[in-house]
SERO-4910 file (N, C-alpha, C, O; in steps of 0.05 Angstrom, whole numbers):
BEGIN
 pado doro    nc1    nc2    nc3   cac1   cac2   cac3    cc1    cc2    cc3    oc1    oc2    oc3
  Unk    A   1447   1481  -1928   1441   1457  -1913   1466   1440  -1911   1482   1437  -1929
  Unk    A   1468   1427  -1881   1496   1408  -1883   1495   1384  -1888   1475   1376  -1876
  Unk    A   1507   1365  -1899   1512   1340  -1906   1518   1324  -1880   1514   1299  -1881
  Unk    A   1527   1338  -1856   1533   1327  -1836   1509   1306  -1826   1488   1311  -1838
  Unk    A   1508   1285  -1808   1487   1278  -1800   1478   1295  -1767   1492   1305  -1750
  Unk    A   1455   1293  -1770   1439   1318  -1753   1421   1308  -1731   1408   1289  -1740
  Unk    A   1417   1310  -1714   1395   1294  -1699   1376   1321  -1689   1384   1344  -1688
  Unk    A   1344   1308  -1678   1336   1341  -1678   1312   1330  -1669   1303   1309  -1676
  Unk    A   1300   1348  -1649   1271   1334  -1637   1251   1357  -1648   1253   1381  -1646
  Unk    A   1235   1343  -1660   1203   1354  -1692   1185   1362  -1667   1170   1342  -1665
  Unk    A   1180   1373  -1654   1164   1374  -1627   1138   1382  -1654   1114   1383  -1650
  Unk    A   1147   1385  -1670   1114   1394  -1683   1099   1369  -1693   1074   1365  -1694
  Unk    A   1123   1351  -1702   1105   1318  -1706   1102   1304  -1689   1083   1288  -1688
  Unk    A   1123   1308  -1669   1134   1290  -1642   1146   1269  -1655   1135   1247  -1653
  Unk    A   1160   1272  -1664   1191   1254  -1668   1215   1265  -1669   1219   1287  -1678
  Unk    A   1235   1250  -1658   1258   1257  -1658   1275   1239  -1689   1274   1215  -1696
  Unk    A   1288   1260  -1698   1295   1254  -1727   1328   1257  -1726   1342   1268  -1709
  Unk    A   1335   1243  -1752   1364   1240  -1753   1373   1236  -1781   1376   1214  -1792
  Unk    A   1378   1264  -1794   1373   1266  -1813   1411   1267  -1835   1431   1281  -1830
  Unk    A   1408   1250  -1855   1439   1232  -1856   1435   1231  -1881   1412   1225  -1886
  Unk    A   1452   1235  -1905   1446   1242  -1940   1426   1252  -1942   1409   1238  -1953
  Unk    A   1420   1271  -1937   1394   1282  -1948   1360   1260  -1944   1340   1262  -1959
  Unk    A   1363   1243  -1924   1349   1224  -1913   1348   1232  -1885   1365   1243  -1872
  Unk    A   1312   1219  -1876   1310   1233  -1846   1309   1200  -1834   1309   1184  -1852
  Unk    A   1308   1192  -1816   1305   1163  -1801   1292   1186  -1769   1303   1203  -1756
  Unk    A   1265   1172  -1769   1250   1190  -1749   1240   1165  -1722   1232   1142  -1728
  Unk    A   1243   1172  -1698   1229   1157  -1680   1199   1176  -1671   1197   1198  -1661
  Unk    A   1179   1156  -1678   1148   1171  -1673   1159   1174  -1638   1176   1160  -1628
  Unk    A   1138   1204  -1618   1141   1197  -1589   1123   1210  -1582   1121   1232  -1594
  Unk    A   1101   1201  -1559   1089   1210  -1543   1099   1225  -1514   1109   1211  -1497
  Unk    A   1098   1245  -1511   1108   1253  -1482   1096   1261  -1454   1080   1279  -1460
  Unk    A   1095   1258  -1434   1082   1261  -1412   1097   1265  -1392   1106   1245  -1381
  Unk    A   1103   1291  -1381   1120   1296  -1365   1143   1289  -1368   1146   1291  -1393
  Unk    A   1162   1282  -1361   1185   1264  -1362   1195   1241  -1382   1218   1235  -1390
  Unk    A   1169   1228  -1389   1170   1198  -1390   1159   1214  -1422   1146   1234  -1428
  Unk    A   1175   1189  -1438   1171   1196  -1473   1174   1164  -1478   1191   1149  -1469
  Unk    A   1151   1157  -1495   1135   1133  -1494   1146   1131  -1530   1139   1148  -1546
  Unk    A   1161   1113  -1536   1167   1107  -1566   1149   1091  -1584   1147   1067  -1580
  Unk    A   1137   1102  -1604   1114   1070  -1610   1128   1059  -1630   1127   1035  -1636
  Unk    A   1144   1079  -1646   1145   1074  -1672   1179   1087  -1679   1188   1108  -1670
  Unk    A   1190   1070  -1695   1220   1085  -1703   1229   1063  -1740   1235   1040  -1743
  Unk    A   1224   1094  -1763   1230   1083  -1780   1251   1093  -1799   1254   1118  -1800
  Unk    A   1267   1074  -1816   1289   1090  -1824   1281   1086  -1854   1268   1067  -1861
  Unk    A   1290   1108  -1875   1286   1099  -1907   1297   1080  -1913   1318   1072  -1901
  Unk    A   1285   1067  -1934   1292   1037  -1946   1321   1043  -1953   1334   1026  -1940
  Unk    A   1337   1060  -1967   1359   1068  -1967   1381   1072  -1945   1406   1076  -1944
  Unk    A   1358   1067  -1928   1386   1076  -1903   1383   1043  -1884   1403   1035  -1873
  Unk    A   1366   1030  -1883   1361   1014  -1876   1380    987  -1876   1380    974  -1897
  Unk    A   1395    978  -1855   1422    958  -1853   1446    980  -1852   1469    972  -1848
  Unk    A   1443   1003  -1854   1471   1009  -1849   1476   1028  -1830   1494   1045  -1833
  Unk    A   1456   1028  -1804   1460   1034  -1772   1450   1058  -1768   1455   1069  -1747
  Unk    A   1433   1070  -1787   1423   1099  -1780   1401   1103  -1759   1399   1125  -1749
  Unk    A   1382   1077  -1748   1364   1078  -1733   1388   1078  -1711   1388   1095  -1694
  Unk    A   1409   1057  -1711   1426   1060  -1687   1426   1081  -1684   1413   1090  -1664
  Unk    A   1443   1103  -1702   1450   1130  -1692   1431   1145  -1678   1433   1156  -1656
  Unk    A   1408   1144  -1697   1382   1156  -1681   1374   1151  -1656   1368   1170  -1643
  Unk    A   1373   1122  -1644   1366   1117  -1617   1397   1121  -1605   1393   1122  -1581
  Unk    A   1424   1125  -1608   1444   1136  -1590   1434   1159  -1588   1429   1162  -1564
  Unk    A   1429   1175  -1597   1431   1209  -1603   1402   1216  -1588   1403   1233  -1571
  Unk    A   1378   1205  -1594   1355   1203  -1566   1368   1192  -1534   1362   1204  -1513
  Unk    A   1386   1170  -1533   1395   1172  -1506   1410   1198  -1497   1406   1210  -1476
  Unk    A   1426   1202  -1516   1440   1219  -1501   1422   1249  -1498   1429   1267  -1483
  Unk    A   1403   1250  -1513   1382   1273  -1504   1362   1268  -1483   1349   1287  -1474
  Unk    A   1361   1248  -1477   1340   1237  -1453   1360   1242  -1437   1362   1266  -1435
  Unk    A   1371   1235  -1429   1406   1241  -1414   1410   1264  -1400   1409   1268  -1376
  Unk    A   1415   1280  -1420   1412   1310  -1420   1389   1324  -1411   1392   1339  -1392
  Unk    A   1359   1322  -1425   1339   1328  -1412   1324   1322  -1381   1305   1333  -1370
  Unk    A   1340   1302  -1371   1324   1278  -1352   1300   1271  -1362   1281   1281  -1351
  Unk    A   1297   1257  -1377   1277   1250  -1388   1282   1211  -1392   1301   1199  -1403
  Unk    A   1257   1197  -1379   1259   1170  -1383   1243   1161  -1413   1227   1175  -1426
  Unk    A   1253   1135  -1419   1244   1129  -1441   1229   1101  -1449   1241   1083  -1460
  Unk    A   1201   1099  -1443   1185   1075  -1457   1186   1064  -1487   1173   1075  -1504
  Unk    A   1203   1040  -1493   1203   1033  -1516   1183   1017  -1520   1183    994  -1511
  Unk    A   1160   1028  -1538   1148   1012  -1546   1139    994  -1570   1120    978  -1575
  Unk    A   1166   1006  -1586   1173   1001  -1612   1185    973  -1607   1199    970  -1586
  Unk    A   1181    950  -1628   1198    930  -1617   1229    936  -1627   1246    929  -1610
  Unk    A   1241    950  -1653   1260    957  -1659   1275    976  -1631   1299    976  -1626
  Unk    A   1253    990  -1615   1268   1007  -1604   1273    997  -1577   1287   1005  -1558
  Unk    A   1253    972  -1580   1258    958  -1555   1281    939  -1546   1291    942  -1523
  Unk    A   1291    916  -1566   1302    909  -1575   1338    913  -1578   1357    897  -1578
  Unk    A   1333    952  -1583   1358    960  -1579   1368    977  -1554   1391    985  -1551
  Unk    A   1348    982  -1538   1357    983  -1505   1364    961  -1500   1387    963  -1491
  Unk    A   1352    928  -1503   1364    904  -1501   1393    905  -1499   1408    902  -1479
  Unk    A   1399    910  -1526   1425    905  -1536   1443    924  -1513   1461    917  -1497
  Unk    A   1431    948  -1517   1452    974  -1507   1439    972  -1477   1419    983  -1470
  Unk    A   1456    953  -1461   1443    955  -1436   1461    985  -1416   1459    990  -1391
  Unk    A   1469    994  -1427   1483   1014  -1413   1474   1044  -1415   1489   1062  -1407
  Unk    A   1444   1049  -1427   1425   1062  -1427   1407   1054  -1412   1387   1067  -1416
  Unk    A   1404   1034  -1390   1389   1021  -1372   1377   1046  -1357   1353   1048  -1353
  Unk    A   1395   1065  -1348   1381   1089  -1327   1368   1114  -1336   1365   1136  -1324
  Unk    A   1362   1108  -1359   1340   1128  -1376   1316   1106  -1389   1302   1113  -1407
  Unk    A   1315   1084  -1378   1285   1059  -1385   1264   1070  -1364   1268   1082  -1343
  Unk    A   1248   1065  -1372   1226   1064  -1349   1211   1032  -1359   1192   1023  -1346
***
């Protein structure tokens, strides 16, 4: 197993995970055609303040990106950080 950090879509839980010290930071997702609906994105208390949900929601854009796939945040965390990262604007629905 690598130490590296990993990003990786669970199609069996439906989350996309990002998995960093031996710690996973997962975003819950609903999908429907195209459009992948976020309700939920949580990171371990351990990882929590030191940017791993960031990594996780970069590493989902750039797979929505890649897939053409748009993205409903309906997490307020995940909402919040399309806010911020307005330059993911053409993968929002």
């Amino acid at each position: 197993m690598s130490d590296l950090p990993q990003f990786r879509d669970n199609g069996d839980l439906q989350r996309y995970e990002w998995a960093e010290d031996g710690l996973t930071t997962f975003a819950e997702y609903r999908r429907s055609g195209d459009r992948v609906l976020i309700p939920h994105v949580e990171a371990p208390p351990p990882l929590r303040g030191k940017g791993a949900a960031d990594r996780l929601m970069r590493a989902i854009s750039a797979h929505a990106r890649q897939q053409r796939l748009m993205i409903i945040p309906l997490c307020g965390y995940a909402h919040a950080w399309f806010r911020r990262h307005s330059e993911n604007a053409d993968i929002l629905e």
